[in-house]
C-alpha positions, 0 to 999 in steps of 0.5 A, a space after each residue: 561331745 556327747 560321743 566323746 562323754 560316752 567313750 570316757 565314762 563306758 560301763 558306769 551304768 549309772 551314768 546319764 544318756 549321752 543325750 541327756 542334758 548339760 545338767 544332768 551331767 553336771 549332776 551325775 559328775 559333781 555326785 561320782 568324781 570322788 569315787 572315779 579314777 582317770 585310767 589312762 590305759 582304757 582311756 576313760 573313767 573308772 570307779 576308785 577301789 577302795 583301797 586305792 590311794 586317796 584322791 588327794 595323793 598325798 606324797 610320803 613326807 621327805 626324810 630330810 623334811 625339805 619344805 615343798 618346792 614351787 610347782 608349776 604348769 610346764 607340762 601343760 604349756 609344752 602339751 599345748 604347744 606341741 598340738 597334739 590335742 590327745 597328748 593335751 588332753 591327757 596332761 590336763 586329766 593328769 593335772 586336774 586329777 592330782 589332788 594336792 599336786 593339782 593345787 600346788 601347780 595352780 598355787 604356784 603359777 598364780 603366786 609369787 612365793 617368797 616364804 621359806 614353805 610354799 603354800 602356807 599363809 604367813 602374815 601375807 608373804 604368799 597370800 593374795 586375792 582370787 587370780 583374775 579369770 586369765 585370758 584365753 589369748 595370752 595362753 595361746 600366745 607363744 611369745 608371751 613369757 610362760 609366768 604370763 600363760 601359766 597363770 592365765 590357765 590357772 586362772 581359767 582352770 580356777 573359774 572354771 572348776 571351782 565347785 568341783 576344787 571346794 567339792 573336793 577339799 571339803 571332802 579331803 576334809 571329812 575324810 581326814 576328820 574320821 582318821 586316827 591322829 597317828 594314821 600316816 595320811 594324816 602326817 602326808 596331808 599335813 605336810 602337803 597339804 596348801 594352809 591359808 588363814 583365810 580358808 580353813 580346809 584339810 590343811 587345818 583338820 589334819 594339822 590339828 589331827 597330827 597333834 593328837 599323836 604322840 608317837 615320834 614321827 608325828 612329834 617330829 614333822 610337826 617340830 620341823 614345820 613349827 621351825 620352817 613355818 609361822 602361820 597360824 594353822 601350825 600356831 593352832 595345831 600347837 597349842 592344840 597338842 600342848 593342851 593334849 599333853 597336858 590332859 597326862 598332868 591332870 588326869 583326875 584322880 581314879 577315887 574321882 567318881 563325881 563324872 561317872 556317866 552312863 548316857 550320852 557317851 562318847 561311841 563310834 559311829 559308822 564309819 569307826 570314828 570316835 565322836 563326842 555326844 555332841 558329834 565331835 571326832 576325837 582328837 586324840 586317844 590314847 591309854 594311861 596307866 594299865 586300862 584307862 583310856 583317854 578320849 579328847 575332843 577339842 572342840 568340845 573343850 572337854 575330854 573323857 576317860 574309859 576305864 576298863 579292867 573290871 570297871 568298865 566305866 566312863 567317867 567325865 566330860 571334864 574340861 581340857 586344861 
């Protein structure tokens, strides 16, 4: 074991010995696995550039806005079965690092989906509890029918790499939380991204970010979600957008100078996203009239106006309506 851990993480030179002990890798592993990439070319792990493809992989959404379709682990029992232990090997690095693909094959094979959009909680249709640790014997069996192995794998794929599943859906979260509403990732993960009432996640941040754009193919992919779906993070992402419209109709007049504020403002912080004082990231920005810019933020329930122009103003927090 520690030769292998050597051959597949050469030149991260800030990788442990391969001596060291299981927790020391645990550590340097839960620390690194964002920024790293399987290459299977060289066979080991690489560091992400950073203009790579997110980690979470989110597919272009389909033209047509077909609902995503039950995936599975087929490739992975076929791998299995066929003994090749390095043709095993490299499916279950394939699966494990593909992000939202990962999570739906795990979803499906431990769900009977009966909704028109897989993967999205809907008054219980696809909802169910933790899938139980799966036994090692049925996944090896051949004879048992492959819904049987499939979900025994996910089960022990569950267990097994739970922290590192949360780890990363938390950090797909922050990430999509420092987006732009119109940033075409954030259409992608709303899309894809599996929604559950229970556990909120990226599937609700970028719901609710998608809602803070107004241009037509963001307006669109929430319309046609809205239609195929009922759950209550499109609900949210809903009502959010309304209030948003609605900022336009009560706008307060530019005579209005009982807010104009020279501290605590909204700023970008490093990373380039707009916050609140508080610290909120903006959920939607956009401009009104010839230089008035509107910054909201639902979670403060308020939003705030940069008038340029000469003014070089702000006025507000005043309220959403």
């Amino acid at each position: 074991m520690a030769a292998r851990l050597a051959v597949i993480t050469e030149g991260l030179d800030d990788r442990p010995s391969p001596s060291a002990s299981r927790d020391d890798w645990e550590r340097f592993w839960a620390a690194r696995r964002p920024s790293l990439r399987w290459d299977a070319t060289r066979a080991r792990w690489v560091v992400r550039a950073p203009d790579a493809p997110h980690a979470r992989a989110w597919p272009p959404v389909p033209r047509d806005h077909a609902p995503p379709r039950v995936a599975g682990l087929d490739a992975i029992l076929a791998a299995l079965d066929s003994g090749d232990a390095a043709r095993f090997e490299a499916a279950m690095i394939a699966l494990l690092d593909d992000g939202i693909g990962r999570d739906r094959a795990l979803r499906g094979a431990t769900t009977t989906e009966s909704a028109r959009w897989p993967g999205a909680d809907q008054a219980g249709l696809t909802w169910q509890s933790p899938p139980p640790l799966g036994a090692i014997a049925t996944l090896r069996d051949r004879a048992r029918p492959s819904r049987e192995r499939a979900a025994a794998l996910a089960g022990q794929l569950l267990h097994a790499r739970f922290a590192a599943f949360a780890a990363e859906r938390a950090a797909a979260a922050r990430d999509l939380e420092a987006m732009l509403p119109c940033d075409e990732r954030v259409r992608r993960a709303a899309w894809w991204e599996l929604s559950d009432n229970h556990l909120p996640g990226p599937a609700h941040v970028a719901l609710t970010r998608l809602a803070g754009c107004d241009e037509p193919a963001a307006r669109t992919t929430l319309d046609a979600m809205a239609r195929l779906r009922s759950d209550g993070a499109i609900q949210r992402a809903l009502a959010a957008r309304r209030r948003l419209q609605a900022i336009r109709v009560h706008l307060p007049a530019p005579a209005d100078v009982s807010r104009v504020a020279t501290s605590a403002l909204p700023a970008r912080d490093a990373t380039g996203t707009w916050r609140s004082p508080t610290g909120r990231a903006a959920s939607a920005i956009f401009v009104v009239g010839a230089a008035t810019t509107v910054y909201a933020f639902l979670d403060d329930n308020a939003f705030w106006l940069h008038e340029a122009g000469g003014l070089d103003r702000w006025r507000g927090p005043y309220p959403l309506p």
